[in-house]
C-alpha positions as CSV (number, residue, x, y, z in Angstrom):
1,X,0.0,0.0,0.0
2,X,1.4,3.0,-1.0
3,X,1.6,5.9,1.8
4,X,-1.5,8.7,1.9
5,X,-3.5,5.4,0.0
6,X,-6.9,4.4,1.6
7,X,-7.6,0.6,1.7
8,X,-10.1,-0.7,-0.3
9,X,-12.9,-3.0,0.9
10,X,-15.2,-6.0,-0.4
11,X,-17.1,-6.7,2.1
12,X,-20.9,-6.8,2.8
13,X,-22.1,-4.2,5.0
14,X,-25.6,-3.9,6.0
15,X,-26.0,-0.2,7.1
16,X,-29.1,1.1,9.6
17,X,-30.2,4.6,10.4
18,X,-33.4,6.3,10.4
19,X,-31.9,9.4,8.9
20,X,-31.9,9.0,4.9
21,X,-29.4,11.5,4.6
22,X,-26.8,9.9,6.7
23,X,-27.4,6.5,5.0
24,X,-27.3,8.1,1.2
25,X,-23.7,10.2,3.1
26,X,-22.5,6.8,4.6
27,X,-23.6,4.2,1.9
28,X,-21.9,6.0,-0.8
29,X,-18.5,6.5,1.0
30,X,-18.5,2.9,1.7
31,X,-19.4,2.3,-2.3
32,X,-16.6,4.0,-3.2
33,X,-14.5,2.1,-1.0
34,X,-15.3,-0.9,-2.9
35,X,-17.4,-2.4,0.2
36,X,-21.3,-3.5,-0.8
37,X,-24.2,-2.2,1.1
38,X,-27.9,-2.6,1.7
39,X,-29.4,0.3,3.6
40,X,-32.1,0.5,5.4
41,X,-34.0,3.5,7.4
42,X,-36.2,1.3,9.6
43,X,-34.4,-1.2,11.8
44,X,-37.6,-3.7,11.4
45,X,-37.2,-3.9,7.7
46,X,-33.5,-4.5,8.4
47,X,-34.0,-7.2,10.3
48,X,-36.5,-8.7,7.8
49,X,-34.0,-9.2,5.9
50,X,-31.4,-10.1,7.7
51,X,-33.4,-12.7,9.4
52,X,-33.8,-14.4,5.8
53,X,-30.3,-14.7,4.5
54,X,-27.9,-13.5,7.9
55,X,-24.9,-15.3,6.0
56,X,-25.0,-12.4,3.4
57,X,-23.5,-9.4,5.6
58,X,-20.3,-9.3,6.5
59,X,-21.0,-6.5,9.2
60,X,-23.6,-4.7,10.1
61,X,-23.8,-0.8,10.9
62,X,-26.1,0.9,12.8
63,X,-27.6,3.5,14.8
64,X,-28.6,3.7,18.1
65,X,-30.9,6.2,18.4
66,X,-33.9,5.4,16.0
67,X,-37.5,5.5,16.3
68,X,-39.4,2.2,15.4
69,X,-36.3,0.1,16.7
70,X,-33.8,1.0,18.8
71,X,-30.2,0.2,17.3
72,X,-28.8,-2.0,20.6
73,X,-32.3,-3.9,20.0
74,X,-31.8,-4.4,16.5
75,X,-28.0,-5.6,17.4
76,X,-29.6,-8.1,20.1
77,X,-32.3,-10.0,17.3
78,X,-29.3,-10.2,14.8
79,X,-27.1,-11.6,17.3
80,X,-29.3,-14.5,18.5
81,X,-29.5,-15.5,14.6
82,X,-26.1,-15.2,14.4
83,X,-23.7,-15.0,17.3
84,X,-20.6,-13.7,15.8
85,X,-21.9,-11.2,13.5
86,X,-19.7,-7.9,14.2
87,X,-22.0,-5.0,14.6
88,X,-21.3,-1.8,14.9
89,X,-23.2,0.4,17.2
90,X,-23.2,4.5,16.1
91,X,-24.4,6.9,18.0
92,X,-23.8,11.0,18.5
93,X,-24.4,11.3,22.6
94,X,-20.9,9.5,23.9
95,X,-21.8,8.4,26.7
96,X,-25.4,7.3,26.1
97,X,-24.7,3.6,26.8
98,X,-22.5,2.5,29.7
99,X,-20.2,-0.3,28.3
100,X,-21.6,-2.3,31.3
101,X,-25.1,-2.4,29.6
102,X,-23.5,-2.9,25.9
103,X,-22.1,-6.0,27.2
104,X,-25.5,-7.0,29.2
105,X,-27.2,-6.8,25.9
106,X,-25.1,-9.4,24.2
107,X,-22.5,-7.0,22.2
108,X,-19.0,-7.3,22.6
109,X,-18.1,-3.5,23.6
């Protein structure tokens, strides 16, 4: 890798927030990086489909904060389908969620 480059990605991501603007923002970074990503803006319909074919993401991203399902409850359903999915849990407000709770709930931190 040549210094100042950025690495390029091929994963599967599978991207949650109920703010379409951050998902278009986020899911098209990640695009250009060469990952591929299903978005969702309602946690429910992301699990839908994650709850039909879990072996297709690689990692999933999502927010905490959201209004029909809250991000650490999304992360909790995906993680009883499948354990070791890494997810990673966004959110604005630092120190929302003691790490004491994120590990109660099943995540790793």
């Amino acid at each position: 890798m040549e210094p100042g480059s950025i690495p390029m990605g091929k994963e599967r991501i599978l991207l949650v927030d109920d703010d379409e603007t951050q998902v278009i923002s986020i899911r098209n970074m990640l695009q250009r990086l060469g990952y591929k990503v299903t978005a969702f803006t309602d946690g429910r319909e992301a699990l839908k489909v994650f709850s039909e074919k879990p072996y297709d993401f690689d990692l999933v991203i999502t927010d905490h904060m959201m209004p029909q399902m809250m991000g650490e409850n999304l992360a909790q359903e995906m993680l009883r389908i499948r354990s070791e999915i890494p997810i990673v849990l966004c959110t604005g407000k630092v120190d929302l969620v003691p790490d004491e709770e994120i590990k109660e709930k099943g995540l790793r931190a």
